[in-house]
TORVO-673006 format. One record per residue: y, z, x of N, C-alpha, C, O in turn; residue in three letters. Coordinates in pm, whole numbers, plus 50000, padded with zeros to 5 digits. Layout:
BEGIN
YZXYZXYZXYZXALA...
This chain:
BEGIN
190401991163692189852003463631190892009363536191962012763588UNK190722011363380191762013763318191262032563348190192038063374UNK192682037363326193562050363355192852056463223192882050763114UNK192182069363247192442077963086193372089663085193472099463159UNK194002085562982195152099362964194682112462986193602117162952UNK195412116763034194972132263065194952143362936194422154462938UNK195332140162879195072148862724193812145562678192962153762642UNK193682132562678191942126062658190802134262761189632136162729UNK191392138362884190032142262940190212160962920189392169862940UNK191742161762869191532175962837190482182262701189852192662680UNK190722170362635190252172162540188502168862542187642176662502UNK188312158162586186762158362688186332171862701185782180062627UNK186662171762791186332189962854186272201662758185352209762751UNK187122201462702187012212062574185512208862471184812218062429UNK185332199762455184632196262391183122195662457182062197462396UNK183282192962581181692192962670181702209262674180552213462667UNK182542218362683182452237662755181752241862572180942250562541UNK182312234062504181682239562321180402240462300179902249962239UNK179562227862361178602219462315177072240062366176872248862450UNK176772236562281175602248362223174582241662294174252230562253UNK173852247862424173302242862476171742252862442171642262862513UNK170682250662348169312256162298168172257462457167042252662463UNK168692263362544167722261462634167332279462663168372286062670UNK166282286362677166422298762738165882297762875165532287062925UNK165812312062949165502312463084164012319763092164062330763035UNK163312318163121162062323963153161772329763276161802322763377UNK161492342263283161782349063422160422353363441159872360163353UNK159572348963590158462354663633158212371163642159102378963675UNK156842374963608156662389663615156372396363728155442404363730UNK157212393563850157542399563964159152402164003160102402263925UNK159162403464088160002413664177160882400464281161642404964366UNK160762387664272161282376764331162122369564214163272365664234UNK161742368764141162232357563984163922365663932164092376163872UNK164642358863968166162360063930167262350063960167112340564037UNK168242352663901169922346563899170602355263976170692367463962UNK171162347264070172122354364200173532351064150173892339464169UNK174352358764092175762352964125176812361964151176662374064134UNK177502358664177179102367764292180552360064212181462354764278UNK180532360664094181492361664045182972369264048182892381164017UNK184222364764077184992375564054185322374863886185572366463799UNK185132391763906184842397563804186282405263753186322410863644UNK187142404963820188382411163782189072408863636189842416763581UNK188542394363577188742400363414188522407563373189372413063303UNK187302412663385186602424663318187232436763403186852447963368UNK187982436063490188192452763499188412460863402188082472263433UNK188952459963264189682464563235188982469863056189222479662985UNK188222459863044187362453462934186872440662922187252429562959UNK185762445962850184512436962896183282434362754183432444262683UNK182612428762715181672424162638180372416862688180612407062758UNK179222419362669178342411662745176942414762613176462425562581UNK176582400262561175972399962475174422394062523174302392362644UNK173622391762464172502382262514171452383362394171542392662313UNK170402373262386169332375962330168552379062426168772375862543UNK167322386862380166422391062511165192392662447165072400362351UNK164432387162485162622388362448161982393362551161992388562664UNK161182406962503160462415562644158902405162585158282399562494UNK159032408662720157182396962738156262404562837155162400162868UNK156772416162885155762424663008155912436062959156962439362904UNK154922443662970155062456862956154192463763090153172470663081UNK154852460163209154272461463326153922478463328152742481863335UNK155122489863320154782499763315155922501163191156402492263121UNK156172515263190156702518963037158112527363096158702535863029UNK158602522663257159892522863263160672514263216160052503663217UNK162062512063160162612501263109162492485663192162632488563311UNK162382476363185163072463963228164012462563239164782466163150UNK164472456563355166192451863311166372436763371165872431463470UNK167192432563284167862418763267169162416063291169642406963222UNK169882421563373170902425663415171442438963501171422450963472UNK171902432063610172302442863732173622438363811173712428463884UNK174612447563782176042442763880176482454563971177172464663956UNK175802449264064176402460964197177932457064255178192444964254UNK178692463764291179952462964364179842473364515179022482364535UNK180692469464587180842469864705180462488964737179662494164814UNK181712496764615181562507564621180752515664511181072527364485UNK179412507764431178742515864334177562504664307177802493464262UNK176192509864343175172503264316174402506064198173172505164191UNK175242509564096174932507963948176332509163889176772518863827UNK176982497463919178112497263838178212492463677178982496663591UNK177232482863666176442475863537175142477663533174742472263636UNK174142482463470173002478063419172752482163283173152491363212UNK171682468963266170962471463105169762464663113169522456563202UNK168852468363006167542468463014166982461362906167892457062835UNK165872458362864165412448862752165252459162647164822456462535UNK165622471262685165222480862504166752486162499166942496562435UNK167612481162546169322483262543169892494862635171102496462653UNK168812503562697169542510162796170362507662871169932502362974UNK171792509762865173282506962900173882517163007174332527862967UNK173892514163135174512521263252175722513763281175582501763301UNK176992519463287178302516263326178922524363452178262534663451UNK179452524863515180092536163635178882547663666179092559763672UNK177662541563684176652555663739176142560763615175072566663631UNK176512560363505176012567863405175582561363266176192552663204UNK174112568763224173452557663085174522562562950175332571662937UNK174292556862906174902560662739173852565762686172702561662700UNK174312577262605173042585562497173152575162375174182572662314UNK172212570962357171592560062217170372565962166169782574462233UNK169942562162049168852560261987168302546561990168602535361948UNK166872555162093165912543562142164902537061999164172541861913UNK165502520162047165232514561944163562512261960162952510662065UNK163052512561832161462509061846160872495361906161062485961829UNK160272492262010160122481162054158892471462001157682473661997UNK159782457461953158372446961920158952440661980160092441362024UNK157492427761993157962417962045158562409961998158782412661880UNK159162396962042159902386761984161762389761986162152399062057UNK162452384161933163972383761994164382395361950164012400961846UNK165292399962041166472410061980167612404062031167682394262105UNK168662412361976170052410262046170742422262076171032430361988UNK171092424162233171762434962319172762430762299172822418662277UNK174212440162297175482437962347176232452462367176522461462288UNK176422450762506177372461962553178782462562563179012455962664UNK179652465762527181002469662558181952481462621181432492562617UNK183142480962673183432490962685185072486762749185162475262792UNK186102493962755187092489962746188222501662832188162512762779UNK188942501362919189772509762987190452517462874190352529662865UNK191152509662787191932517362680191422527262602191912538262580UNK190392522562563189622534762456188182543462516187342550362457UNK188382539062680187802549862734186362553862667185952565462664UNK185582541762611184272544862572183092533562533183252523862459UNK182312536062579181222524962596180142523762472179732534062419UNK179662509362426178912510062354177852499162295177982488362238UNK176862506362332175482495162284175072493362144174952502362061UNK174832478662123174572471161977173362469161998173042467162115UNK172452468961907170722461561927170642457661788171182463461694UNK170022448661786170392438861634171472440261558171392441761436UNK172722439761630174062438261501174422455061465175252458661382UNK173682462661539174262485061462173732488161634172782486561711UNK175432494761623175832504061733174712512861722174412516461608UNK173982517261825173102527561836173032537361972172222545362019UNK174692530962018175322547162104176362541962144176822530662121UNK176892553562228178412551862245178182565462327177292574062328UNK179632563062411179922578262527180982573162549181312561562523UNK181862584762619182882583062695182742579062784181552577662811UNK183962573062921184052568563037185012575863117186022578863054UNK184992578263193186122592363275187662580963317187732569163353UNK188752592063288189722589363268189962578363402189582579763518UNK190602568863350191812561063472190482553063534190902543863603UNK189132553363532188012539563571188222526863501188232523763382UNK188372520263614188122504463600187072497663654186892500563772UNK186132487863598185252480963664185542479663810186732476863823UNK184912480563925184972479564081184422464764098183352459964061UNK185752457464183184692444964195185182450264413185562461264454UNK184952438264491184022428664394182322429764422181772437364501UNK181902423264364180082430364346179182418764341179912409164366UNK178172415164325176882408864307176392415364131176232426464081UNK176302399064079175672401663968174472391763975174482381064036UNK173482396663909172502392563875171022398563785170432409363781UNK170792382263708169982384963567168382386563631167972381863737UNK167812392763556166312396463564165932403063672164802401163718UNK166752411163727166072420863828167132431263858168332428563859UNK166562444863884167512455563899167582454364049166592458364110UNK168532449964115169182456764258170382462464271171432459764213UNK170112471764365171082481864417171842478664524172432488164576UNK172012466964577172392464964740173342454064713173072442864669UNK174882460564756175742445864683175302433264826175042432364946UNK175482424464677175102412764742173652405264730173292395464795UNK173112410364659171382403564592170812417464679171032425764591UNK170462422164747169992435664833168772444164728168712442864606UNK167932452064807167482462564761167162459564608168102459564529UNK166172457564574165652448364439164652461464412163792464464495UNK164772466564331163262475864234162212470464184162072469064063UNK161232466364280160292461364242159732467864133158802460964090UNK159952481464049159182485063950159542481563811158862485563717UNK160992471463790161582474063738162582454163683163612449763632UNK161212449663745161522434163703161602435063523161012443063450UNK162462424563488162472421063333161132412463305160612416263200UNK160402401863368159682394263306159792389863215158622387963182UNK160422386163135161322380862954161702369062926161082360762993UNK162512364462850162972352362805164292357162754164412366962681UNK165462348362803166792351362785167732342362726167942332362794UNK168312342962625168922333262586170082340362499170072350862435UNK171652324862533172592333562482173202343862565173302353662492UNK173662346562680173912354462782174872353262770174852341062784UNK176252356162748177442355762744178802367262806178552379262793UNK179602365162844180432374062919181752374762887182492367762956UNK182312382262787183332381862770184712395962807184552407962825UNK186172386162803186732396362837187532410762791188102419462858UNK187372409762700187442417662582186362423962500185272418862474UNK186872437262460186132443762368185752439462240186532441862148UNK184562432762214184162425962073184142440161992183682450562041UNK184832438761831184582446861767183172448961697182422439261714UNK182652458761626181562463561563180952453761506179802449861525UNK182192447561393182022436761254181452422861375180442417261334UNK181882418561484182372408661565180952407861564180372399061500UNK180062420461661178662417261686177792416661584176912408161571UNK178112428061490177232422461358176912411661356175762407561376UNK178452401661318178172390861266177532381261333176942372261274UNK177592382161494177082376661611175572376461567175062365361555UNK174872386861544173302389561549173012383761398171872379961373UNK173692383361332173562378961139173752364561127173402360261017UNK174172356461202174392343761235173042337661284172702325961263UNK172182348761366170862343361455171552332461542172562325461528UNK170552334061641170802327061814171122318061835171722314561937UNK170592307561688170602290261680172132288061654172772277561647UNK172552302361642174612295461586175432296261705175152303461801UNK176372289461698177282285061772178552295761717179692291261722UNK178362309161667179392321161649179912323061777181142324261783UNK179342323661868180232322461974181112316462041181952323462097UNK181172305262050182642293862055183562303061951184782302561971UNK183282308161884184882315861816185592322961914186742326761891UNK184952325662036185672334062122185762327062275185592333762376UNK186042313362279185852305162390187022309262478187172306462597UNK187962317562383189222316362493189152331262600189712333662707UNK188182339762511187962352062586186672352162665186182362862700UNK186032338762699184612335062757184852338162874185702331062928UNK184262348862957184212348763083183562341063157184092334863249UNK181892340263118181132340263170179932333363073179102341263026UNK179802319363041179132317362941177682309162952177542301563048UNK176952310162888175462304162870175102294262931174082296462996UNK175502284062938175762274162948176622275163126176482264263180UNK177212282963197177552280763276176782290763376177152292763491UNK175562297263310174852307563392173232298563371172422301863457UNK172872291363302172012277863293171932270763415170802269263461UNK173392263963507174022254463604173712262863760173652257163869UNK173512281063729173512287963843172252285963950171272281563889UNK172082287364043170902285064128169832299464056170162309163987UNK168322294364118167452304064031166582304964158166312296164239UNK166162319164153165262323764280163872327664212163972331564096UNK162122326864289161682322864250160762317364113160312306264139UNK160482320664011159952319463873160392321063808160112330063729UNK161902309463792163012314663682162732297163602162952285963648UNK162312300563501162212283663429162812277863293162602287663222UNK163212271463235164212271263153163342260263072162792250463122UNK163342265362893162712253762857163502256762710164292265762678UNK162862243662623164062239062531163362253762369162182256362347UNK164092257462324163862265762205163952255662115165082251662087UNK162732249162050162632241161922162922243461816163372235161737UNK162732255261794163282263661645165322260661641165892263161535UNK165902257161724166922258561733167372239861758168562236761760UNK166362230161774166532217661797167642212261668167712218761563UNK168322202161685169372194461587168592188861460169212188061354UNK166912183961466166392181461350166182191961282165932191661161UNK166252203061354165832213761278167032224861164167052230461054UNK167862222661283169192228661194169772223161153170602228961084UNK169832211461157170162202561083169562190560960170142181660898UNK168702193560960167842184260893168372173760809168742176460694UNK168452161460859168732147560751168042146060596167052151860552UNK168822137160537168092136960438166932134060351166642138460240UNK166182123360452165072122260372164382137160444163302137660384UNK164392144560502163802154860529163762165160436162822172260401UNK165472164960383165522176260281165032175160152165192184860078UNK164392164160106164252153359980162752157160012162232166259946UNK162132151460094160662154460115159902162960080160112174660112UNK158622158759990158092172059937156902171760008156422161360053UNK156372183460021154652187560090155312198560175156392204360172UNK153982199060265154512210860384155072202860469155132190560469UNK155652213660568156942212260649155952208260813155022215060857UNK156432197460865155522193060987153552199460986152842207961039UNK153462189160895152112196460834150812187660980149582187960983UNK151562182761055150452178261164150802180561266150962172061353UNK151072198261284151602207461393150492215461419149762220561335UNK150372216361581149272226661596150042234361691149332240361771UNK151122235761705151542238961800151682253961794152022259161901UNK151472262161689151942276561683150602280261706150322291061654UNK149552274161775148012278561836148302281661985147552287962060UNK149582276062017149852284662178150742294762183151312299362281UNK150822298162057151792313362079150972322962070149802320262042UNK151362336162091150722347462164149452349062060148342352062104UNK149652346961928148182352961886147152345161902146022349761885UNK147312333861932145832321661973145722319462075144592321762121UNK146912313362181146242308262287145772315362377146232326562400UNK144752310062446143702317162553142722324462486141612323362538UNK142792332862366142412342162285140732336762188140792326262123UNK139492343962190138722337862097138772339762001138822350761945UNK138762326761946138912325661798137862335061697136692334161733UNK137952338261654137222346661539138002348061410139102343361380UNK137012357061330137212359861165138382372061159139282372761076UNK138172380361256139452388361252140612385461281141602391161235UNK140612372261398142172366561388142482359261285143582359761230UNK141262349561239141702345761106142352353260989143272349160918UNK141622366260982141962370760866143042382860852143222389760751UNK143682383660969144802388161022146042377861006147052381060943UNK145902367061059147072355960993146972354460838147982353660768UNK145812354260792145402351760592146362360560559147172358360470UNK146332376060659147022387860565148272385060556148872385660449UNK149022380460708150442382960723150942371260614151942375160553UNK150462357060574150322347160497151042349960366152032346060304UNK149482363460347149772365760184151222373660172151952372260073UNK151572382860292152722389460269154122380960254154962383660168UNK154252371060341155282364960351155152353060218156112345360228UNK154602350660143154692343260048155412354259957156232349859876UNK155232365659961156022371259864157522369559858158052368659747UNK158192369159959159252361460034159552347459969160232338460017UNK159032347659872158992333459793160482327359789161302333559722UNK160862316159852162452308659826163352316159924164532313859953UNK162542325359967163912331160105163592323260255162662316160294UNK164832328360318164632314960448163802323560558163942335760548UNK163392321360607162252326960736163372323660837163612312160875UNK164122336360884165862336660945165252347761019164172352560983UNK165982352761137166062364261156166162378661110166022388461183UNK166362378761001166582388560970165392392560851165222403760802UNK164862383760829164102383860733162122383260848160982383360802UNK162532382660984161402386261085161742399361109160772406861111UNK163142406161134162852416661183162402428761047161802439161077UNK162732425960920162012430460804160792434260807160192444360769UNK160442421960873158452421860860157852424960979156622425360987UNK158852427861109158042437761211158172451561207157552460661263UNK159382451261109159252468761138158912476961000158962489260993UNK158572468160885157882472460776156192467260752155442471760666UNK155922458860832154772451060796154232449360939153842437960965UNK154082462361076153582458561138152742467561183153302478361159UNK151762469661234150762480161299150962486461454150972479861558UNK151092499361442151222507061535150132508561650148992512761629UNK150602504761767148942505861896148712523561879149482532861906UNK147462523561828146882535861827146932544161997146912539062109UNK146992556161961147352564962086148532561062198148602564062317UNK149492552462109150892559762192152092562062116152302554062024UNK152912571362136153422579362096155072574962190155142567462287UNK156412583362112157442571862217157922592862314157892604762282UNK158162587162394158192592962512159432592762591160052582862630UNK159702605662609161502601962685161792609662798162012621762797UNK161792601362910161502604763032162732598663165162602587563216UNK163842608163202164452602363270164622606763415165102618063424UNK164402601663510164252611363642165152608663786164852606763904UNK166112609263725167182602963864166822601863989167082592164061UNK166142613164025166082620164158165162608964198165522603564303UNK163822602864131163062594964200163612581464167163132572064230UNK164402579364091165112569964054164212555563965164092543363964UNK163722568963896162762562963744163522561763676164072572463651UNK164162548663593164692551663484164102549763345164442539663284UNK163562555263307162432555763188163182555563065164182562163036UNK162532546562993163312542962852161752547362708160602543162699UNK162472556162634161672559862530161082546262440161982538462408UNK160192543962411159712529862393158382532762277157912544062266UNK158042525362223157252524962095156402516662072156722510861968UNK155362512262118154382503762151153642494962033152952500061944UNK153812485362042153162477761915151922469961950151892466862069UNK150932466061881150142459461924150712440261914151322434061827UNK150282437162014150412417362012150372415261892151272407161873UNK149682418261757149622411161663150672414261620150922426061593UNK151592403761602153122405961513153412391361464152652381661465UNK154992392561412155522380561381155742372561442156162363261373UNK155722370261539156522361961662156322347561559157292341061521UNK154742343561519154762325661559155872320561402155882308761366UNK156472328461346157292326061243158602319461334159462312661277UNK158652321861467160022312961507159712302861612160282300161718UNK158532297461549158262284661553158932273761468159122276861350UNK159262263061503160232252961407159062247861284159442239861199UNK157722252761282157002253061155157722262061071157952258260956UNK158002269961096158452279561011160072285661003160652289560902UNK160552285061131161582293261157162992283561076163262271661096UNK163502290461010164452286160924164112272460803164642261960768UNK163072279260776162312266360653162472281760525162432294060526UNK162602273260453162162280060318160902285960293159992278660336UNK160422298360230159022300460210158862293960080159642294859986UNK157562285860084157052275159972155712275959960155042278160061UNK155092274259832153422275359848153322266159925152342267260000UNK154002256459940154052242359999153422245760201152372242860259UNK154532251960239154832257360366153282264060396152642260760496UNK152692275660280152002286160356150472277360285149432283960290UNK150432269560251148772263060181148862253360317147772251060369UNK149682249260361149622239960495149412250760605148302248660655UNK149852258260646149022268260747147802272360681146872267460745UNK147462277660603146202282360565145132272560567144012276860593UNK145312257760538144822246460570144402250360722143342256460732UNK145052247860833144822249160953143932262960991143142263461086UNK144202273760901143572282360965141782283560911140852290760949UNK141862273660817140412272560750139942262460878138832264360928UNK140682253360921139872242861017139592251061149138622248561220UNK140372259761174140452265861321139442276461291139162283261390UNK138732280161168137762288261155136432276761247135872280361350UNK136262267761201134972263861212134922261661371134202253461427UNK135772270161432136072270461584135742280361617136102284861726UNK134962286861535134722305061561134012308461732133062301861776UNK134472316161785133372316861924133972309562010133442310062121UNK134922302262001135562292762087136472300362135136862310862083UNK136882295262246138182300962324139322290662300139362279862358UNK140372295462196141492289662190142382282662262143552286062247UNK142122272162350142432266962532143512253562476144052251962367UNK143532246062586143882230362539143372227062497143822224562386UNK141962222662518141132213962542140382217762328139792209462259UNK140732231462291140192228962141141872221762022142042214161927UNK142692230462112144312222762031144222210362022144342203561920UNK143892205462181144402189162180143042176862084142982164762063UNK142142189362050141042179861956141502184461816141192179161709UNK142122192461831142912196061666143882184361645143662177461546UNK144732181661709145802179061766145522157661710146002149461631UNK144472158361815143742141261805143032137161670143072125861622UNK142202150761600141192148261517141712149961363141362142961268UNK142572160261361143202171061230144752165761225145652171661165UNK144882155861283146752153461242146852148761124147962146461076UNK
């Protein structure tokens, strides 16, 4: 058996902890579905960073979700945060401006640091609060952490059933140090598919990829993000050379939220025609993140009769997050790998509109498998 040098497998290793692993976590919409872990946490006493992408997918009631909960021995809200960025550190929330909620990705990141004695939440790349922290506190370990469910009881204990995340998580990261302002910007301006994070492997507490490997309690499921696949971000060359539309014998953005299960009709049709015509104006720009969250919060429709609402009630131990209700019809199926980081081209949007003329003559139908997979067999 030949010997490998030990610099060779150091270097191995460095190289397997890098590797950008595109998988998110899918968490059931109950009160069982979570990540248990008991980390010592004593890096972070002192300062701390904790970033994530987070997609709300329930709107069970219109108290916050949370996707993160770290109880310690002596404080059963020593960490929490929520899918609309509500940030609790040592017992107490941070005053922010509650961001308007759509669906589809955002990016949370909380910080906060012994030295400068002040805490602060990012939601897409802009600080949108900050507070002080009382003199001479350090993180309390040691504690029970765990993703997609709020408990209070160190050690997995006492779970809030009102108060499950139900979401999709990806990108979870833990670091030991205070990321600066510019740091997360650039984190959220990069979008999810980048590997900006390995810039900070040496301050990785706690990383993606090693909270992936953790045991999962019940309806926690992990599946691959295509928009983020190696053909996709990478694309070879006869791909980039290739002219027509972009995977033009895809039906696959018929199981995202605005089709599947859903009957087909002239108003969903002509609800995708609209969003179509808008984003062609977008002519030669990349369909990126930043260029979706543009078009949900300028180009999207408000659910009639609700209004955002700010409601916090310790005593019953509601923690209610001011929230802004959108209707399902949004951008989401743009971060589909049909679309998501492709160029806008007449090319691109005459090939969906193609599909949505065939999926007309489906009118009255219920959008199921069983009409995809004849799209799928008949229309490739």
């Amino acid at each position: 058996m030949v010997a490998v040098p030990l610099f060779l497998v150091a270097i191995l290793q460095l190289t397997a902890s890098h590797e950008v692993t595109y998988k998110s976590l899918t968490f059931g919409k109950d009160a069982s579905s979570y990540v248990l872990m008991s980390p010592d946490m004593s890096p972070l006493q002192e300062e701390l960073t904790i970033c994530s992408w987070i997609k709300r997918m329930s709107n069970h009631q219109k108290n916050a979700q949370y996707w993160l909960s770290y109880v310690a021995s002596a404080n059963y809200e020593e960490i929490i945060i929520s899918d609309t960025a509500l940030y609790y550190l040592f017992r107490d929330g941070t005053s922010y401006t509650h961001p308007s909620l759509t669906t589809g990705w955002h990016h949370i990141c909380c910080t906060w640091s012994y030295s400068s004695r002040t805490k602060r939440v990012y939601y897409d790349g802009v600080q949108i609060g900050s507070e002080s922290t009382p003199s001479g506190r350090k993180l309390n370990i040691p504690g029970s952490l765990m993703l997609g469910q709020l408990h209070q009881g160190y050690g997995g204990g006492t779970i809030q059933s009102c108060c499950y995340f139900g979401g999709e998580m990806f990108q979870t990261n833990f670091f030991s140090t205070e990321l600066s302002s510019s740091q997360i910007k650039e984190m959220y301006s990069q979008g999810r598919c980048s590997n900006y994070t390995q810039n900070f492997s040496d301050v990785t507490f706690l990383s993606w990829e090693e909270i992936l490997q953790k045991d999962r309690h019940g309806s926690v499921t992990d599946k691959d993000l295509e928009e983020c696949s190696t053909d996709h971000t990478h694309p070879t060359e006869e791909e980039e050379t290739t002219e027509g539309p972009v995977n033009s014998t895809s039906w696959r953005f018929l199981r995202g939220e605005h089709f599947y299960n859903k009957e087909i009709s002239t108003d969903m049709i002509s609800k995708m025609t609209g969003r179509l015509d808008l984003l062609i104006e977008f002519y030669n720009h990349t369909v990126d993140d930043a260029l979706i969250k543009h078009l949900e919060k300028h180009h999207t429709d408000k659910a009639p009769g609700n209004s955002i609402e700010e409601v916090e009630d310790r005593e019953s131990e509601e923690m209610t997050d001011s929230l802004e209700l959108f209707l399902t019809d949004n951008w989401e199926f743009l971060t589909d790998r049909m679309f998501y980081m492709k160029i806008v081209t007449e090319d691109l949007i005459s090939g969906m509109t193609e599909r949505l003329d065939l999926l007309a003559e489906f009118s009255g139908h219920l959008c199921d498998d069983s009409i995809i997979n004849h799209l799928e067999k008949h229309h490739a």
